[in-house]
VOGU-3710 file (C-alpha; in Angstrom, 3 decimals, decimal comma):
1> xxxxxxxxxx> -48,951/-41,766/16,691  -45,616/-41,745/14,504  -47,167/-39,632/12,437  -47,575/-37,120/15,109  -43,872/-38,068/16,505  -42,731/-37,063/12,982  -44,607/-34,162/12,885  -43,683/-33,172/16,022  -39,468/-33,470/14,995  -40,256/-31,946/11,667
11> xxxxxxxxxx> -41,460/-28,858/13,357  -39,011/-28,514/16,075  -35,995/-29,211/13,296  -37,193/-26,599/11,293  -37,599/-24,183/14,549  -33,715/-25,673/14,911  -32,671/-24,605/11,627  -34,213/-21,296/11,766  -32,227/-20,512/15,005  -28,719/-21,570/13,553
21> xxxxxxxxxx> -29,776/-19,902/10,139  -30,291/-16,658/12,627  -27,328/-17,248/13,882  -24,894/-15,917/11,068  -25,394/-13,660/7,942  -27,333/-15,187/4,923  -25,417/-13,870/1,890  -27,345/-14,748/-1,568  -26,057/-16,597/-4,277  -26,068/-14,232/-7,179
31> xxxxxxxxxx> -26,014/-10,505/-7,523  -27,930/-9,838/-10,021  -31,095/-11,117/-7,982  -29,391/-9,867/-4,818  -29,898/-6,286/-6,162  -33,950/-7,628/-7,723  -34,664/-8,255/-3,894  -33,208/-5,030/-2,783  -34,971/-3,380/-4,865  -38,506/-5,046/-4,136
41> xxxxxxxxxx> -37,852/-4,981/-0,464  -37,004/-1,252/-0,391  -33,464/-2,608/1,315  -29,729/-1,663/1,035  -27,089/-4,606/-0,098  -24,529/-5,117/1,664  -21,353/-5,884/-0,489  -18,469/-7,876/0,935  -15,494/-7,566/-1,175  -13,391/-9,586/0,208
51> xxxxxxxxxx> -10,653/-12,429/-0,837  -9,757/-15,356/0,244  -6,177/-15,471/0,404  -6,683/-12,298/2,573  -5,861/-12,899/6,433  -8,145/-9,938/7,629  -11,041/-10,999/5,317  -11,008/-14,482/6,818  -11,124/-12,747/10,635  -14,420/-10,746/9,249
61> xxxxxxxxxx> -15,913/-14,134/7,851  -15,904/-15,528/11,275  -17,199/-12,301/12,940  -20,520/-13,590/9,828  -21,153/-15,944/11,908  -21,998/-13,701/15,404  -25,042/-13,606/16,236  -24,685/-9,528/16,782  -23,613/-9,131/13,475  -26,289/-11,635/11,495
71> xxxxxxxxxx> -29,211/-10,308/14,157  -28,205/-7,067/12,243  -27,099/-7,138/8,888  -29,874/-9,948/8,070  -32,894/-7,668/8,810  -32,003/-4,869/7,667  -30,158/-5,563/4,213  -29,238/-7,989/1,524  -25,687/-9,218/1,823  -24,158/-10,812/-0,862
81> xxxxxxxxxx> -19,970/-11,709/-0,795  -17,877/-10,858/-3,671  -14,669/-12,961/-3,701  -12,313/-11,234/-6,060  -10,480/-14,029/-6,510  -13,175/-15,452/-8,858  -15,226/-12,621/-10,065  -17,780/-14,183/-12,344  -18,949/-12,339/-15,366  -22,054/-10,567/-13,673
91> xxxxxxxxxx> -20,397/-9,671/-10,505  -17,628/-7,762/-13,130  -20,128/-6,238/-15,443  -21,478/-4,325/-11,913  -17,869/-3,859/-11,240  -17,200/-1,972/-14,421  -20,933/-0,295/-14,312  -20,161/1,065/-10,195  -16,799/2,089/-11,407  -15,533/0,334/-8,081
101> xxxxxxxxxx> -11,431/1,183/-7,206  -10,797/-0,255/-4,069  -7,784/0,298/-2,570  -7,806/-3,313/-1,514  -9,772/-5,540/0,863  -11,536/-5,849/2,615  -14,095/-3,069/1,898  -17,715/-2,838/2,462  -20,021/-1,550/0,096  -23,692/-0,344/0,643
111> xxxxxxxxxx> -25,857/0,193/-2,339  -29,487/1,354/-2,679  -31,798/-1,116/-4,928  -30,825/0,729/-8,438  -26,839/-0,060/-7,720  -26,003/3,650/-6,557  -23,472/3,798/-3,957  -24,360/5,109/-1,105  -21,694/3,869/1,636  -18,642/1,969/2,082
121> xxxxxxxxxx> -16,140/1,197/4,847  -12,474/-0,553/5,165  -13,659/-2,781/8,159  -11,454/-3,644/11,060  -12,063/-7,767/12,456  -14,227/-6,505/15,417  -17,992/-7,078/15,997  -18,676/-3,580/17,132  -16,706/-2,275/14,799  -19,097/-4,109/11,495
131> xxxxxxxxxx> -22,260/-3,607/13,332  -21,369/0,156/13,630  -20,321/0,258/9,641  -23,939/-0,787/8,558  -25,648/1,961/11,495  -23,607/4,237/9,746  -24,840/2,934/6,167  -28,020/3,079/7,325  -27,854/6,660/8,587  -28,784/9,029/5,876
141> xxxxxxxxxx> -26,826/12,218/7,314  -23,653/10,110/8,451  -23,290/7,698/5,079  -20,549/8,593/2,630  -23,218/9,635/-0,038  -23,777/12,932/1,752  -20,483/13,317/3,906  -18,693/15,696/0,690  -21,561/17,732/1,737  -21,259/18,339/5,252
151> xxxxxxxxxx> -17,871/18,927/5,067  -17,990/21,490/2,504  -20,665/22,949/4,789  -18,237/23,314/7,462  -19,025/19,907/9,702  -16,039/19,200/11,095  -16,666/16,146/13,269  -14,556/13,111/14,138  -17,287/10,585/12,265  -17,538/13,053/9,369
161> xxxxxxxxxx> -13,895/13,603/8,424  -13,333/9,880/9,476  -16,172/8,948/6,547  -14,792/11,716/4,175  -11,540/10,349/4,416  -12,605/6,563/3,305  -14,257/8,486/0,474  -11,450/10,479/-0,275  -9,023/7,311/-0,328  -11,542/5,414/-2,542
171> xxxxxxxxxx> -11,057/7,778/-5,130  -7,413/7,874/-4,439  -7,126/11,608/-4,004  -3,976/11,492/-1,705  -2,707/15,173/-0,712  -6,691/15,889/0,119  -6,570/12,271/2,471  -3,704/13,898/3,996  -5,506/17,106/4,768  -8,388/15,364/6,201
181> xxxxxxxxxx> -6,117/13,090/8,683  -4,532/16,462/9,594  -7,832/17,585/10,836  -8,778/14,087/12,328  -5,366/14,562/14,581  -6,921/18,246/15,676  -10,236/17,018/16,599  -8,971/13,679/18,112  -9,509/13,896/22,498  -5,522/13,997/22,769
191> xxxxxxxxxx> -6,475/12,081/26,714  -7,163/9,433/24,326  -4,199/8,963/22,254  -3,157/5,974/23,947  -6,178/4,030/23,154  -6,924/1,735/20,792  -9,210/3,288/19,173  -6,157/6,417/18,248  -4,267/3,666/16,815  -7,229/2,252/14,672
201> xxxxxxxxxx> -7,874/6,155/13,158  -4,396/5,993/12,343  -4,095/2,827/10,710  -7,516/3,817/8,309  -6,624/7,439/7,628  -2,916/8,130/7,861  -0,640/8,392/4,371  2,097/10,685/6,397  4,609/10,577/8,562  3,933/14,136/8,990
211> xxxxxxxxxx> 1,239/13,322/10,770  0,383/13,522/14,310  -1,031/9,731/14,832  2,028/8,758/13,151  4,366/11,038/15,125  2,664/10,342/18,839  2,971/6,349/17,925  6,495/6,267/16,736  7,246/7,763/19,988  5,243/4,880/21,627
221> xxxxxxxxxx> 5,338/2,220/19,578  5,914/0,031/23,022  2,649/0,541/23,818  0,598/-0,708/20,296  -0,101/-3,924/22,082  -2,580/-6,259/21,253  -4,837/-3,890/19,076  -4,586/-6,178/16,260  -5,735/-9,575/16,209  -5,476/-12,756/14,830
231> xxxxxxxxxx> -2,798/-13,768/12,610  -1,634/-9,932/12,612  -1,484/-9,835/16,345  1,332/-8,675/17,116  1,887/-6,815/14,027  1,223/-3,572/14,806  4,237/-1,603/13,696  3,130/-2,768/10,118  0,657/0,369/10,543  3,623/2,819/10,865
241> xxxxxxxxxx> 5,451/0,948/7,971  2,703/1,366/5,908  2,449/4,768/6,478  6,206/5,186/5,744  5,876/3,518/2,495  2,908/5,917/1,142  5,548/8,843/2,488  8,507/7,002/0,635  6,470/7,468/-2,734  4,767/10,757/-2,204
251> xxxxxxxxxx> 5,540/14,264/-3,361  6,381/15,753/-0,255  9,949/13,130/-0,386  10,879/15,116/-3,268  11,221/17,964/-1,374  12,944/16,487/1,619  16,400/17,916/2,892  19,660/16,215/4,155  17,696/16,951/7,820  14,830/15,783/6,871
261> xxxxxxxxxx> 16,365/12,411/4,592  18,198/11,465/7,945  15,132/11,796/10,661  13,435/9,278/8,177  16,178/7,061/7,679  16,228/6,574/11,540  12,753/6,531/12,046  13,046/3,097/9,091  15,449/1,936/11,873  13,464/2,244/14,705
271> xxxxxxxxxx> 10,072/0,824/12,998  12,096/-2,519/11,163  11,291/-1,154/7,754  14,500/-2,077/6,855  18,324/-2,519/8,390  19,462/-0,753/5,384  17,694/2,715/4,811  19,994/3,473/2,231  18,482/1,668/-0,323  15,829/3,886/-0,448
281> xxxxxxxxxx> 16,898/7,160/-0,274  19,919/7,207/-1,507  19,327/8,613/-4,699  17,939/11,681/-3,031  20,856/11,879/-0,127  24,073/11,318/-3,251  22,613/14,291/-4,897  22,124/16,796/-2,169  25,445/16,308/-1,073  26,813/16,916/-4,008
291> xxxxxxxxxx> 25,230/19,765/-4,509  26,612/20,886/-1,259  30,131/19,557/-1,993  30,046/16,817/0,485  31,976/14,130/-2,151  33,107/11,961/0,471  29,753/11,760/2,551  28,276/10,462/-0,894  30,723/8,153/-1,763  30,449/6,757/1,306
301> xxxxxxxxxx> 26,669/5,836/1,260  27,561/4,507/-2,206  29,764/2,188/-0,835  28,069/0,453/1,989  25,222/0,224/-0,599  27,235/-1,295/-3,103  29,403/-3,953/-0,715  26,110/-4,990/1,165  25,122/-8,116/1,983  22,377/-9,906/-0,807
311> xxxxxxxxxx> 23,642/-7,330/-3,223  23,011/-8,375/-6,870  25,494/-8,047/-10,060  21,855/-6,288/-11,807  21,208/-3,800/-8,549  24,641/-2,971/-8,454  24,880/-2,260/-12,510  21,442/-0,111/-11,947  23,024/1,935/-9,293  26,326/2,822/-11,140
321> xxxxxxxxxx> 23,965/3,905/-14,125  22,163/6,283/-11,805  25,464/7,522/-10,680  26,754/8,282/-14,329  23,746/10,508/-14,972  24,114/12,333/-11,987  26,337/16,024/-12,578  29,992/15,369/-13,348  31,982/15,321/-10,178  35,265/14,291/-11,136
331> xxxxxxxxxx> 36,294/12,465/-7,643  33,089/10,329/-7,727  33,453/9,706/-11,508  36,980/8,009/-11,060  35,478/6,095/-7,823  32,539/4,827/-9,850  35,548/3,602/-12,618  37,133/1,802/-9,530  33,689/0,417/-8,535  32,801/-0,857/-12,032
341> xxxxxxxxxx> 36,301/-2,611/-12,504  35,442/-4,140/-7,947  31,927/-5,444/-10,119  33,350/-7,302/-13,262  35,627/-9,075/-11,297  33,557/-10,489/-9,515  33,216/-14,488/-10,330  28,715/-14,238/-10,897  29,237/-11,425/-13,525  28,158/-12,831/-16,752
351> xxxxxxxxxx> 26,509/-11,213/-19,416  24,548/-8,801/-20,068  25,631/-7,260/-17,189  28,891/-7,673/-17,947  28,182/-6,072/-21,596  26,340/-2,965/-19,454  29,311/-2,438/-17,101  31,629/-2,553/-19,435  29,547/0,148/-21,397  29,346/2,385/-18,278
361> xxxxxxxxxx> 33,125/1,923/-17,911  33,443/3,428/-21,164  30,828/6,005/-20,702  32,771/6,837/-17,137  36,142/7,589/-18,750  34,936/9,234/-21,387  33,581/11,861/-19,320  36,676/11,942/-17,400  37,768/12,762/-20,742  40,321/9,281/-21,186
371> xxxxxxxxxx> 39,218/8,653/-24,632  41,411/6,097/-25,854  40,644/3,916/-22,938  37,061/4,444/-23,250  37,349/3,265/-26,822  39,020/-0,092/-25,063  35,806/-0,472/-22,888  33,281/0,235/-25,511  34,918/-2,582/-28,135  34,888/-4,801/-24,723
381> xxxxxxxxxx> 30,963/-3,829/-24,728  30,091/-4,832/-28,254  31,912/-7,304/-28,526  29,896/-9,231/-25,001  27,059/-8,228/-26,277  27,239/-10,432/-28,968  25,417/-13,634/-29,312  23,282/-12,165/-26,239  19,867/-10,629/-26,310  21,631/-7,554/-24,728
391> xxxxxxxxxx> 20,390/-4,377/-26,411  23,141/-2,134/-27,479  20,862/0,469/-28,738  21,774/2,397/-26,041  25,582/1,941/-26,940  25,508/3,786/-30,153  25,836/7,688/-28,794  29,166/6,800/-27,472  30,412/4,987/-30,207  29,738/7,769/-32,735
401> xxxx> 31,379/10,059/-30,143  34,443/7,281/-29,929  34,688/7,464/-33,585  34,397/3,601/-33,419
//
């Protein structure tokens, strides 16, 4: 009889087990024999990449545990979680072999059973949202394998320049990503801008603030509520500040005019990328209005940058250096003399910024053509830079012009 009783809980725990264990994805333990079984089971893996330390990752890893998501991924591939935290040796020989550059995590990766890529997909923390990423992986015609393709065929649809752009930003091939979120914008319902879903297509494909996700949601920005979640609830403007740092460091800024330099600078105002716009653009604002003979205007945005608040002895010595290699104007020259002396008076200046300021001081009059007291400055500069690691390599054209 207690035999039977045993029996009897043996088999129901086990029935137990099996319906938790159904409950949530079953990742394996080891990649190499992760990619064995997809191979003999004629299955896909299914690569998390994934860190800990990441807050998005860690809203995925709970969405694992759905049963939506495991009564999915667990049939039809062979998951496996790569923390890149702690990459062990066989997880970065594949690594090196795939040629995997992610642009960060998370990302999920789809591979057939001899390690060939055939999809991947920056996932958002929603359970639709993963379930739909491995349909899509297991869809020959939609997966990023053959999406190149159809484009270059001519397919112009939402999912396929959606896919081609994850590709395209995989391989880091930015002016093409921007083209393809150009044409995202043009096919995108515009009754459905408003939507969650615009604002997710955004966040995935947008690098400019040319374009017209970016533009419609600056203009209402109010209304990004609650489409993130989690920890970054709330935190939806960090799309559009992302999207104005990838515009910050492309090519396109180069050719940006005084117009142009101040629509961004208030649009950095209006989306809290920073209080002070100025200290990114500068550079590019001093020199187009010099070269349009706006002195004044220039020194002015010099100034504010150079009296703000949490300014630095080291920021402040790299911006007068950028200034001295800018075309000779002569009022700015003597202003940047009166800014150097403002900046070694100051009590925190100690060397070797002291030795460098003292340097440009030198370097400053002598282009003002005051040789005699740039000789003064120079001595001052060899002289601090003694006994300091300083390198006065740098020094030595203007002492062999200073005859010193």
């Amino acid at each position: 009889m207690y035999r039977d009783l045993y029996l009897f809980i043996s088999i129901w725990a086990s029935l137990f087990c099996n319906i938790l264990s159904a409950q949530k994805v079953v990742f394996e333990s080891n990649i190499d024999s992760a990619f064995l079984k997809a191979k003999q089971e004629n299955k896909i893996l299914f690569l998390d990449y994934y860190s800990q330390t990441c807050h998005i990752c860690q809203a995925i890893s709970i969405h694992f545990a759905n049963p939506a998501v495991a009564n999915f991924y667990n049939p039809n591939f062979i998951n496996y979680k790569l923390n890149v935290d702690q990459i062990s040796d066989e997880e970065q020989n594949f690594i090196n072999q795939a040629g995997l550059k992610p642009p960060g995590v998370p990302v999920f990766f789809f591979f057939d059973g001899n390690k060939k890529l055939v999809h991947f997909a920056v996932p958002p923390p929603e359970v639709k949202a993963i379930v739909d990423i491995g349909h899509t992986a297991l869809d020959s015609n939609m997966r990023v394998e053959n999406v190149e393709r159809k484009y270059k065929s001519g397919n112009r649809s939402i999912n396929t320049l959606v896919a081609y752009s994850a590709y395209l930003q995989l391989l880091k091939k930015d002016s093409m990503v921007g083209l393809i979120a150009d044409e995202i914008f043009l096919q995108f319902p515009k009754n459905q801008l408003n939507t969650k879903k615009s604002y997710l297509t955004m966040r995935s494909n947008v690098n400019s603030i040319e374009n017209g996700f970016y533009k419609y949601w600056l203009e209402h920005r109010d209304s990004m509520v609650n489409f993130e979640e989690g920890k970054y609830q709330g935190r939806e403007k960090e799309a559009l500040k992302n999207i104005m740092t990838k515009s910050l460091s492309s090519k396109e800024a180069k050719n940006w005019d005084l117009k142009k330099l101040r629509e961004v600078k208030s649009q950095m105002v209006a989306i809290d990328y920073s209080p002070n716009p100025d200290m990114f653009l500068w550079e590019t604002e001093v020199k187009l209005l010099l070269e349009e003979s706006k002195v004044d205007e220039a020194i002015s945005i010099c100034e504010k940058l150079l009296t703000r608040e949490k300014s630095s002895i080291k920021g402040d010595v790299y911006i007068l250096e950028t200034l001295l290699d800018f075309p000779k104007n002569e009022k700015l020259y003597w202003q940047i003399s009166k800014w150097i002396d403002d900046e070694l008076a100051k009590p925190e200046c100690k060397a070797p910024e002291m030795c460098n300021l003292n340097y440009l001081k030198s370097k400053c009059l002598y282009d003002l053509n005051e040789k005699t007291d740039a000789k003064f400055f120079i001595e001052r500069a060899v002289n601090c830079a003694k006994g300091t690691d300083t390198d006065v390599n740098k020094y030595k054209e203007l002492i062999w012009k200073l005859n010193f």
